[in-house]
PDB file of N, CA, C and O in Angstrom:
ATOM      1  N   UNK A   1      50.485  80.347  28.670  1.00  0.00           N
ATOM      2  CA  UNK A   1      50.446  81.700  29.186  1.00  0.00           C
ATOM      3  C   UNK A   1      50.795  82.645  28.047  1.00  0.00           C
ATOM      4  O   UNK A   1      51.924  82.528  27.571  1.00  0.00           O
ATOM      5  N   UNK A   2      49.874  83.682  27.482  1.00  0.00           N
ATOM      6  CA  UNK A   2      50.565  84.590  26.828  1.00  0.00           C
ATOM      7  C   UNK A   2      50.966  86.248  27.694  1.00  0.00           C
ATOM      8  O   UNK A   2      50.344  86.567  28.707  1.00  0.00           O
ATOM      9  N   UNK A   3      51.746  86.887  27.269  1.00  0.00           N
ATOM     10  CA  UNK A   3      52.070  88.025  27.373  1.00  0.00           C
ATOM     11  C   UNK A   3      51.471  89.100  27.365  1.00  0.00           C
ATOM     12  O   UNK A   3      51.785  89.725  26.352  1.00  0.00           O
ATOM     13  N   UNK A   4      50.625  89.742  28.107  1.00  0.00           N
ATOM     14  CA  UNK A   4      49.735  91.320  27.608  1.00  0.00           C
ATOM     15  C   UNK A   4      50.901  92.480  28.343  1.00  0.00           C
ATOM     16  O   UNK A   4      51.302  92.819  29.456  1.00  0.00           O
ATOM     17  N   UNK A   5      51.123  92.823  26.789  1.00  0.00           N
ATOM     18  CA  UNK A   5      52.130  94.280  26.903  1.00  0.00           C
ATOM     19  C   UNK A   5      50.970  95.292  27.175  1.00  0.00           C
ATOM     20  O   UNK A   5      50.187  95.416  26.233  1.00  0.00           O
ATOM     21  N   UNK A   6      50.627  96.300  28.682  1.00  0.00           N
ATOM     22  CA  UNK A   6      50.695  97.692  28.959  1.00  0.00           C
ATOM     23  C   UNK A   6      50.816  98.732  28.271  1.00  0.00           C
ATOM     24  O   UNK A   6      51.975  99.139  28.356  1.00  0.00           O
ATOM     25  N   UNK A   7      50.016  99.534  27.454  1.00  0.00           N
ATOM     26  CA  UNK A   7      50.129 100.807  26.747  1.00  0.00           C
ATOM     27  C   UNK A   7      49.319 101.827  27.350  1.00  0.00           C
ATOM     28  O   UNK A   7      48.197 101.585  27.795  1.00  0.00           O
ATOM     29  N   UNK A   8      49.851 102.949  27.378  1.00  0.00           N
ATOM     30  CA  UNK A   8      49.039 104.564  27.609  1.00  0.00           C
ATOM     31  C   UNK A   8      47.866 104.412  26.568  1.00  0.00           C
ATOM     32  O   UNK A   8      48.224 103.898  25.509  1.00  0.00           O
ATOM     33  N   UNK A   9      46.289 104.822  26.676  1.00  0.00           N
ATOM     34  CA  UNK A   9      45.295 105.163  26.119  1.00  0.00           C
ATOM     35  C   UNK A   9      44.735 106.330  27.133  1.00  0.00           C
ATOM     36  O   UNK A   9      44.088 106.291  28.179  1.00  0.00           O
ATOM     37  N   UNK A  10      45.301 107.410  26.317  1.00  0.00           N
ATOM     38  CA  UNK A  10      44.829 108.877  27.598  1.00  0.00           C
ATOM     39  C   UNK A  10      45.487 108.552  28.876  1.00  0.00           C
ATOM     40  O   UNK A  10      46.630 108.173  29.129  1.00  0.00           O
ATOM     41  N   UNK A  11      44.512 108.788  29.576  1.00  0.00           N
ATOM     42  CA  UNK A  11      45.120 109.242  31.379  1.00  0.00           C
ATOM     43  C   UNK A  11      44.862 107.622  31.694  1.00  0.00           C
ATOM     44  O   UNK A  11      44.779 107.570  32.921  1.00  0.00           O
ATOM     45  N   UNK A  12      44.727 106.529  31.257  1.00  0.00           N
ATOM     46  CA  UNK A  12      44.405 105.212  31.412  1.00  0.00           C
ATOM     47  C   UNK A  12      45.548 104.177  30.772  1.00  0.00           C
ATOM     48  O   UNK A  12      46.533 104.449  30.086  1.00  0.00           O
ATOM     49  N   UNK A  13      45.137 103.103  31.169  1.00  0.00           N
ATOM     50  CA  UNK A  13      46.644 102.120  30.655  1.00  0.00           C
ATOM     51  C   UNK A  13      45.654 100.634  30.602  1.00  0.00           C
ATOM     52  O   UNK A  13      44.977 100.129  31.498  1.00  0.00           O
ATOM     53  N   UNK A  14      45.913 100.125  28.981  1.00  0.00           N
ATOM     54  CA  UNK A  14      45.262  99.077  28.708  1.00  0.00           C
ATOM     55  C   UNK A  14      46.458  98.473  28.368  1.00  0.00           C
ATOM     56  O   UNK A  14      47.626  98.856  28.438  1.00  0.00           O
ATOM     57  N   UNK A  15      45.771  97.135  27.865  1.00  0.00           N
ATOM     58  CA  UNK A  15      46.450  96.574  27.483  1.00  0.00           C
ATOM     59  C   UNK A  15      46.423  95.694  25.676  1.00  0.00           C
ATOM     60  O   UNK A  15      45.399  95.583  25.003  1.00  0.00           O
ATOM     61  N   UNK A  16      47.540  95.290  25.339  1.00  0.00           N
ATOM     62  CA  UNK A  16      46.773  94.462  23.752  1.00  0.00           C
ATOM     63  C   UNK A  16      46.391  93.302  24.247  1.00  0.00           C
ATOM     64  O   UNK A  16      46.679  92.840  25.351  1.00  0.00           O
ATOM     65  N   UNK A  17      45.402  92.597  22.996  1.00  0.00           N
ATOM     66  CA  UNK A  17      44.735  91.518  23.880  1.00  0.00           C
ATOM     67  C   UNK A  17      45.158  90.374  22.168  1.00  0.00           C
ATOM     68  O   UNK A  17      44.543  90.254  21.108  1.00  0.00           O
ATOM     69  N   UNK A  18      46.210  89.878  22.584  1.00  0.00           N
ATOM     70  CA  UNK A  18      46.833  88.658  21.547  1.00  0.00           C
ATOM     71  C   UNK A  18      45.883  88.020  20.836  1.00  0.00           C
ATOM     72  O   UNK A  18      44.931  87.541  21.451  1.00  0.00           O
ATOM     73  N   UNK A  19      45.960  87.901  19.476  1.00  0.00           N
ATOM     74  CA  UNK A  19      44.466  87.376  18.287  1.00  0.00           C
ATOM     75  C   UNK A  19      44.282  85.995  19.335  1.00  0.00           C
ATOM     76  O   UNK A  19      43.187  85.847  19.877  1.00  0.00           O
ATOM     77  N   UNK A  20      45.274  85.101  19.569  1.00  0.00           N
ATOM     78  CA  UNK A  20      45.166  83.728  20.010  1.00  0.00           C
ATOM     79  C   UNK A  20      44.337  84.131  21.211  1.00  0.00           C
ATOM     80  O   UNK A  20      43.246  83.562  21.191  1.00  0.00           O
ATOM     81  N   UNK A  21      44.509  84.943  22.264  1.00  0.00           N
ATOM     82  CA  UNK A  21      43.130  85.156  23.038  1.00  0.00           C
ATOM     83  C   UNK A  21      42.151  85.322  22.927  1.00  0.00           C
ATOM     84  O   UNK A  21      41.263  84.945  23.692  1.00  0.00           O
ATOM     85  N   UNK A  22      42.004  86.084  21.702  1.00  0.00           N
ATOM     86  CA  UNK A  22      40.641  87.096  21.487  1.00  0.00           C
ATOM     87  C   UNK A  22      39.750  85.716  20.804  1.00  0.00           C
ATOM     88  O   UNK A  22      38.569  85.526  21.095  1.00  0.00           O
ATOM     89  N   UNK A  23      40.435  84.911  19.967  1.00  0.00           N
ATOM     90  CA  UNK A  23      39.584  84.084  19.236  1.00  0.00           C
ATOM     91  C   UNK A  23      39.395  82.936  20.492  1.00  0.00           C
ATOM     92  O   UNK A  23      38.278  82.462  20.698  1.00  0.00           O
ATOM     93  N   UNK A  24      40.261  82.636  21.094  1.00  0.00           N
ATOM     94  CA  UNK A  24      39.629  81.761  22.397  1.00  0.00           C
ATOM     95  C   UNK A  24      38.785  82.278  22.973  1.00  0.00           C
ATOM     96  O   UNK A  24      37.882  81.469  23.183  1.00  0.00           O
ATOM     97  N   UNK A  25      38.442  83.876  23.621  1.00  0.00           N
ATOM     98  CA  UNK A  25      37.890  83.718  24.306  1.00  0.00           C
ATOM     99  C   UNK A  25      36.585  84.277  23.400  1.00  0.00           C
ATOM    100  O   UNK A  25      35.683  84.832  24.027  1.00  0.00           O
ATOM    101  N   UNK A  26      36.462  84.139  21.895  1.00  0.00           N
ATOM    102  CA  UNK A  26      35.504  84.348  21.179  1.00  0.00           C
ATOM    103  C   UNK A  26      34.967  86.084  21.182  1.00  0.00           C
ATOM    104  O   UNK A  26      33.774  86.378  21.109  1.00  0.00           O
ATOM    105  N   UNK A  27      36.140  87.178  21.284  1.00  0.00           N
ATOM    106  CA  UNK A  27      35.622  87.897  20.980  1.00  0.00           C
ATOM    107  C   UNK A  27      35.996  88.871  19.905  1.00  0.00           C
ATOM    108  O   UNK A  27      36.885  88.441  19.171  1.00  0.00           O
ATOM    109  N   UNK A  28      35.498  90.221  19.579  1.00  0.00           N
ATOM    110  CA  UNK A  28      36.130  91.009  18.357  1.00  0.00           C
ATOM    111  C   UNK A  28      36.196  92.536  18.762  1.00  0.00           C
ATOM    112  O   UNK A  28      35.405  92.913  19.627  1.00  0.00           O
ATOM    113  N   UNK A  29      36.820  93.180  18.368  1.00  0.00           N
ATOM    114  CA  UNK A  29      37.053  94.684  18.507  1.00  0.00           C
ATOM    115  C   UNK A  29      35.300  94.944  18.402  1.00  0.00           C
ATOM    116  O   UNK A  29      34.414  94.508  17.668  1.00  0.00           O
ATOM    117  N   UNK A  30      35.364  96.039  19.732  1.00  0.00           N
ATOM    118  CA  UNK A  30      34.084  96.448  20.389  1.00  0.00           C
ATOM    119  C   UNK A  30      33.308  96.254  21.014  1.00  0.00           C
ATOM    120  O   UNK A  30      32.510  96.930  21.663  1.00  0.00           O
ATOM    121  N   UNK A  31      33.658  94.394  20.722  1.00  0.00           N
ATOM    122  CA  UNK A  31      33.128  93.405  22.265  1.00  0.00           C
ATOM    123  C   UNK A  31      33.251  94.129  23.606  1.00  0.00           C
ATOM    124  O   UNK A  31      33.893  95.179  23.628  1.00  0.00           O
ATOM    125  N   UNK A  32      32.789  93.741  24.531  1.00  0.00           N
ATOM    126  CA  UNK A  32      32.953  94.143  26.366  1.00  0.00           C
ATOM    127  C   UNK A  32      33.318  92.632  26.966  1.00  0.00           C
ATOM    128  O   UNK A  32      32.510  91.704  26.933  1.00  0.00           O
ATOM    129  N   UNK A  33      34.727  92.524  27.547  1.00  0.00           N
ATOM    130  CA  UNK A  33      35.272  92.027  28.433  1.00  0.00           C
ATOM    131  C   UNK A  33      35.123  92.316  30.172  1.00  0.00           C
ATOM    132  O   UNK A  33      35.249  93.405  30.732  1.00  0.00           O
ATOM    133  N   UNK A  34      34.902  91.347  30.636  1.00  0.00           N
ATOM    134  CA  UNK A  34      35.000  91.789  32.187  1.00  0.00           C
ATOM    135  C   UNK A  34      36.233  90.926  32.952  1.00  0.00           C
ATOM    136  O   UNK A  34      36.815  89.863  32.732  1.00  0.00           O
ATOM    137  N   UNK A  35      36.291  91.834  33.830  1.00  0.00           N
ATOM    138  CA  UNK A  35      37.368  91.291  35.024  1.00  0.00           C
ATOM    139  C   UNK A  35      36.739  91.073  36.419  1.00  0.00           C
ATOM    140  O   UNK A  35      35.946  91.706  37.116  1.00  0.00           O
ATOM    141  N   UNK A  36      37.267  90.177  36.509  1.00  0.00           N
ATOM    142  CA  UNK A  36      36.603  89.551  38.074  1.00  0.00           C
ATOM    143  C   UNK A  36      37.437  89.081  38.989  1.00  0.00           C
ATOM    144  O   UNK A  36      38.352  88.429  38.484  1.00  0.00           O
ATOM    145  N   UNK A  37      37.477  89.185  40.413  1.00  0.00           N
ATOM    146  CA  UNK A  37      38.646  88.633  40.903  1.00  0.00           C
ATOM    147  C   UNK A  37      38.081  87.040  41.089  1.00  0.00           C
ATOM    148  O   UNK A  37      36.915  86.647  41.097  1.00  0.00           O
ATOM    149  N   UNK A  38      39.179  86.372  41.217  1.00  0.00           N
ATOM    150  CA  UNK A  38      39.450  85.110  41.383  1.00  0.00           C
ATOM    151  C   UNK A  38      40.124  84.456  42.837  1.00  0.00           C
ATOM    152  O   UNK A  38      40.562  85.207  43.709  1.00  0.00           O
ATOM    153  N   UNK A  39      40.143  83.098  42.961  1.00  0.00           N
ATOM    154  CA  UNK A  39      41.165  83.333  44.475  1.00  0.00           C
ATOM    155  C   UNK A  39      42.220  83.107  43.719  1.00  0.00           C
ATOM    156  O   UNK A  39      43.104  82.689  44.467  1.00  0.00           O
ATOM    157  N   UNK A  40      42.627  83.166  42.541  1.00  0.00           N
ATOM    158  CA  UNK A  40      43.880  83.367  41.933  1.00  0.00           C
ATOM    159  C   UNK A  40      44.856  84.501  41.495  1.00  0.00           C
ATOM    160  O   UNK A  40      45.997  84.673  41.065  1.00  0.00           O
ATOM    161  N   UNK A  41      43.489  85.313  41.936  1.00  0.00           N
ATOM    162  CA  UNK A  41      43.785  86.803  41.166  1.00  0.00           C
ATOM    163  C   UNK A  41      42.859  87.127  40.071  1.00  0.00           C
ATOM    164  O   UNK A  41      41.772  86.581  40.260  1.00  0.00           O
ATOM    165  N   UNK A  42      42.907  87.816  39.006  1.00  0.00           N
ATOM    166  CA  UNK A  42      41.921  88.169  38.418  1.00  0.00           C
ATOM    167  C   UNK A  42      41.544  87.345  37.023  1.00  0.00           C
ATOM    168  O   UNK A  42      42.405  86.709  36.416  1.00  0.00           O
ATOM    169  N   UNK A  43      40.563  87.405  36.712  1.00  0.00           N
ATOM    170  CA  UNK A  43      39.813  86.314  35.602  1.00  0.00           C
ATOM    171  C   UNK A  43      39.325  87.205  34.404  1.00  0.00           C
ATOM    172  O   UNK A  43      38.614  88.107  34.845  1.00  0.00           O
ATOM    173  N   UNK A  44      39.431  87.249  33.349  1.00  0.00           N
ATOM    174  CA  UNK A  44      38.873  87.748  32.139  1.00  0.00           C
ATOM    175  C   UNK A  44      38.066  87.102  31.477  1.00  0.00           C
ATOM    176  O   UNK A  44      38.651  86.172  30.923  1.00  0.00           O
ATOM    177  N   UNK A  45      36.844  87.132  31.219  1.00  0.00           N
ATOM    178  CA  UNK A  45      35.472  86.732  30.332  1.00  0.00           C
ATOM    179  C   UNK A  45      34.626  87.636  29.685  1.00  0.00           C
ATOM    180  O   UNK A  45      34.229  88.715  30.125  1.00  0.00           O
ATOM    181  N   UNK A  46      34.319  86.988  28.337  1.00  0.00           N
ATOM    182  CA  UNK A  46      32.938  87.826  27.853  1.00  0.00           C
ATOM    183  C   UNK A  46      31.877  87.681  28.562  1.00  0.00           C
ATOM    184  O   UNK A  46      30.955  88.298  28.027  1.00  0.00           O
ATOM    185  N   UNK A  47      31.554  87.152  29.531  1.00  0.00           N
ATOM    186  CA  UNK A  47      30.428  86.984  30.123  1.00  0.00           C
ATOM    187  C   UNK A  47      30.212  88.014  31.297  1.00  0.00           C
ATOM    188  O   UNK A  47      31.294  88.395  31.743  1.00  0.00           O
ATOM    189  N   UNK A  48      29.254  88.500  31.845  1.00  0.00           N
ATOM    190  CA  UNK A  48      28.621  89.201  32.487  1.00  0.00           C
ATOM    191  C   UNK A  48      28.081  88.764  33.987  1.00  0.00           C
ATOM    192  O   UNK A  48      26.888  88.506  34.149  1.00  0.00           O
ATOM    193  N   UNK A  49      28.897  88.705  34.922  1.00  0.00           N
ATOM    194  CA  UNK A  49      28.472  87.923  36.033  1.00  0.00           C
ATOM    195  C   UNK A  49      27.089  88.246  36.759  1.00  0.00           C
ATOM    196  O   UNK A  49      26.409  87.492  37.455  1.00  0.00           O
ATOM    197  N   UNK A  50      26.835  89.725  36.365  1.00  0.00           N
ATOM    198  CA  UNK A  50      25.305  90.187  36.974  1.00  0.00           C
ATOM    199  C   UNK A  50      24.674  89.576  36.424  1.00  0.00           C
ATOM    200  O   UNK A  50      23.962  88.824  37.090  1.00  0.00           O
ATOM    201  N   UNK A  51      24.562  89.528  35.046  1.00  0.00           N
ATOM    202  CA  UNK A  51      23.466  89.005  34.143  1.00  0.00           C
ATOM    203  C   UNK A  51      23.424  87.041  34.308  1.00  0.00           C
ATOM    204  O   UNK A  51      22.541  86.223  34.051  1.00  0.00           O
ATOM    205  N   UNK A  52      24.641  86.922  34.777  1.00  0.00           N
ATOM    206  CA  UNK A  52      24.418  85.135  34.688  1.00  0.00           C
ATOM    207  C   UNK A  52      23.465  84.923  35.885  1.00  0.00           C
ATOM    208  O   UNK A  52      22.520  84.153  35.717  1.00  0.00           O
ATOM    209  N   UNK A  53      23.619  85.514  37.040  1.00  0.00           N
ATOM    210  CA  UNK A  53      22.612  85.690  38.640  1.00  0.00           C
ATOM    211  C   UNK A  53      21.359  86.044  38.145  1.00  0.00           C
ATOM    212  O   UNK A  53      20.387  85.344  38.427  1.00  0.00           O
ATOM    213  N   UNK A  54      21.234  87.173  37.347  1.00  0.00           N
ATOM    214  CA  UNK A  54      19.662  87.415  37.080  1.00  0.00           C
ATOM    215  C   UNK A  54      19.221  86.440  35.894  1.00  0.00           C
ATOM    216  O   UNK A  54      18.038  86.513  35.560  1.00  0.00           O
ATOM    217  N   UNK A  55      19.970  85.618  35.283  1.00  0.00           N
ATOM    218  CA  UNK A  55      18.962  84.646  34.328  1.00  0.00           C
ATOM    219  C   UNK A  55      18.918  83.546  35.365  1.00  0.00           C
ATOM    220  O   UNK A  55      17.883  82.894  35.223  1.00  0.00           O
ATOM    221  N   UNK A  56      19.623  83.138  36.293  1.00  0.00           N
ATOM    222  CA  UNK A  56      19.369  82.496  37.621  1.00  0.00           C
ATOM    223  C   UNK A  56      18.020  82.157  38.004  1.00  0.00           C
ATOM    224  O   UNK A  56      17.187  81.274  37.800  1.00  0.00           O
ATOM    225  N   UNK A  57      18.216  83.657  38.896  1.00  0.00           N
ATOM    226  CA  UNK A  57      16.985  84.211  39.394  1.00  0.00           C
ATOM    227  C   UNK A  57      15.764  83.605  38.311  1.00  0.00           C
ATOM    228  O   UNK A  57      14.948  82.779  38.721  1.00  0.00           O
ATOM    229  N   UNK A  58      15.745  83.987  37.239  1.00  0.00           N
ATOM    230  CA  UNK A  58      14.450  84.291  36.367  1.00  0.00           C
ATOM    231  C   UNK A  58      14.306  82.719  35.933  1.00  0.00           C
ATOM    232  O   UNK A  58      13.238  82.232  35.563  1.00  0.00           O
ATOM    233  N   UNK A  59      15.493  82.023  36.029  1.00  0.00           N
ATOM    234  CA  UNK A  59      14.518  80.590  35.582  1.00  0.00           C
ATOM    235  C   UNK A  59      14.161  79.811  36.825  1.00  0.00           C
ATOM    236  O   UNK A  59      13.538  78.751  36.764  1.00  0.00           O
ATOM    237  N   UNK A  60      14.662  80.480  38.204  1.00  0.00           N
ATOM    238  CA  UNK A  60      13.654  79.784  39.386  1.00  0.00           C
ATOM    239  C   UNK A  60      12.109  79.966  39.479  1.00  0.00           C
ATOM    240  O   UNK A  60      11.203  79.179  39.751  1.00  0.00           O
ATOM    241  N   UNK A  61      12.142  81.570  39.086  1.00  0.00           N
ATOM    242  CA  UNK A  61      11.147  81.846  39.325  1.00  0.00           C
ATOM    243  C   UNK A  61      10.266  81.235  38.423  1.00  0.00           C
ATOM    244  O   UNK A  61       9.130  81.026  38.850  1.00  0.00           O
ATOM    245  N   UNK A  62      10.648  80.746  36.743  1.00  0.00           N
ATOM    246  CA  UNK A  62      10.198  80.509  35.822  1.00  0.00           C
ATOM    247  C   UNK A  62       9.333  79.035  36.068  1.00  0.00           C
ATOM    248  O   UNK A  62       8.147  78.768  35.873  1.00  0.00           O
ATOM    249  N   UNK A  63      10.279  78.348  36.496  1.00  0.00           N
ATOM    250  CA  UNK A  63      10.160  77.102  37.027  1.00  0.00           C
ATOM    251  C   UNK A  63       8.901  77.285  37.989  1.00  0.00           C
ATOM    252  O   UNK A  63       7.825  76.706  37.840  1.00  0.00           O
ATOM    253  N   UNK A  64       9.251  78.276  39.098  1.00  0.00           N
ATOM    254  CA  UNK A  64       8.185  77.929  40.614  1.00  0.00           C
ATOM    255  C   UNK A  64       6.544  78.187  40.178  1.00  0.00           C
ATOM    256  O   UNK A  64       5.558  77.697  40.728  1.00  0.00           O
ATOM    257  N   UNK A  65       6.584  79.106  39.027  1.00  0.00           N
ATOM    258  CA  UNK A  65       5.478  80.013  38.296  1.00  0.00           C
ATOM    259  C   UNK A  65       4.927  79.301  36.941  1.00  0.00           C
ATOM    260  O   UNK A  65       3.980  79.786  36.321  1.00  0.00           O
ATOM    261  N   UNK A  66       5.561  78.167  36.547  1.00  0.00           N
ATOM    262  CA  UNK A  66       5.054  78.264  35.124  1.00  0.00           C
ATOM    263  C   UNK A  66       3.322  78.095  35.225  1.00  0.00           C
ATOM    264  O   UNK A  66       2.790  78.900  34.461  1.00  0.00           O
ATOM    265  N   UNK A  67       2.728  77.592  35.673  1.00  0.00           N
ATOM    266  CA  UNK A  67       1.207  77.688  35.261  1.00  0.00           C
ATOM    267  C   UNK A  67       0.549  79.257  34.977  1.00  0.00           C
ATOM    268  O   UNK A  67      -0.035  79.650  33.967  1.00  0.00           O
ATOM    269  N   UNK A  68       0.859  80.000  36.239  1.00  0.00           N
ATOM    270  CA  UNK A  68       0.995  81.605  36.031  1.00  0.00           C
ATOM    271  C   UNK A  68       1.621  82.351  34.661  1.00  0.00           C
ATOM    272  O   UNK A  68       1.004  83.335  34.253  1.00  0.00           O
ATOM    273  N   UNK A  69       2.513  82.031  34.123  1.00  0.00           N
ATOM    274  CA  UNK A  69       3.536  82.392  33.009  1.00  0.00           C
ATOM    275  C   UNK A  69       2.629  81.431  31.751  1.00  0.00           C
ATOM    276  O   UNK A  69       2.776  81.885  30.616  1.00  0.00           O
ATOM    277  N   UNK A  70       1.951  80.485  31.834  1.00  0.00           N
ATOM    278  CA  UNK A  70       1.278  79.466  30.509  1.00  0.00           C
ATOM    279  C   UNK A  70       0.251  80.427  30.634  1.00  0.00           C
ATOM    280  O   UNK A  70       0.083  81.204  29.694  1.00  0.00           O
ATOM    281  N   UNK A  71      -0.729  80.533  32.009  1.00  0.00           N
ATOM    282  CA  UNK A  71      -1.732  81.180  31.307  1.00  0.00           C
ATOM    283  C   UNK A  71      -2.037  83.016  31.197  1.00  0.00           C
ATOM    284  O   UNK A  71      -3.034  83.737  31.159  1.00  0.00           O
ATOM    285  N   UNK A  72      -0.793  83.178  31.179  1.00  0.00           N
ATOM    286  CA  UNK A  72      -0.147  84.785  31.130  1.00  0.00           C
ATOM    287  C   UNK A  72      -0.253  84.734  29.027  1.00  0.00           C
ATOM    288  O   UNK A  72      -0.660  85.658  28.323  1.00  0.00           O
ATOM    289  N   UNK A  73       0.226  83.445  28.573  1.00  0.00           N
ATOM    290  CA  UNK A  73       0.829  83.519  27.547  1.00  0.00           C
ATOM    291  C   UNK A  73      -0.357  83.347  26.635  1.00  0.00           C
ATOM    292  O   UNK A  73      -0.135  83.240  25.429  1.00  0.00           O
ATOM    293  N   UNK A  74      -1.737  83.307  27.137  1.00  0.00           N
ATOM    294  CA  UNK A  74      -2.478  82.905  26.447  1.00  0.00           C
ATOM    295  C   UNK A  74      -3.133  84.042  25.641  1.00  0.00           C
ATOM    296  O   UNK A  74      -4.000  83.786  24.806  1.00  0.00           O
TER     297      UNK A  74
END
């Protein structure tokens, strides 16, 4: 477990995000982090939960379609 100390940024309150996190969770100043709830409470990832559903979506369809999509590509 590490520690995230709470600081004022304007009318908002972030927090620091410990190097030992940032390099676990592989990211760098300017990256975008998201928060998601959990049934634990809340979860932090670089990943994008809309975007993981719509590449979902797009390789069912990819899959149900490929003859359509081969001779699209021609």
């Amino acid at each position: 477990m590490l520690p995230l100390k709470l600081v004022q940024i304007g009318n908002s309150v972030g927090f620091v995000l410990p190097k030992e996190a940032a390099l676990k969770l592989k990211v760098e100043k300017g990256d975008v982090v998201y928060l998601t709830d959990s049934p634990d409470g809340y979860r932090i990832s670089p990943y994008d939960p809309e975007f993981e559903k719509q590449m979902k979506a797009a390789e069912r369809i990819m899959k149900k379609r490929r003859r359509v999509l081969r001779a699209l590509a021609k």
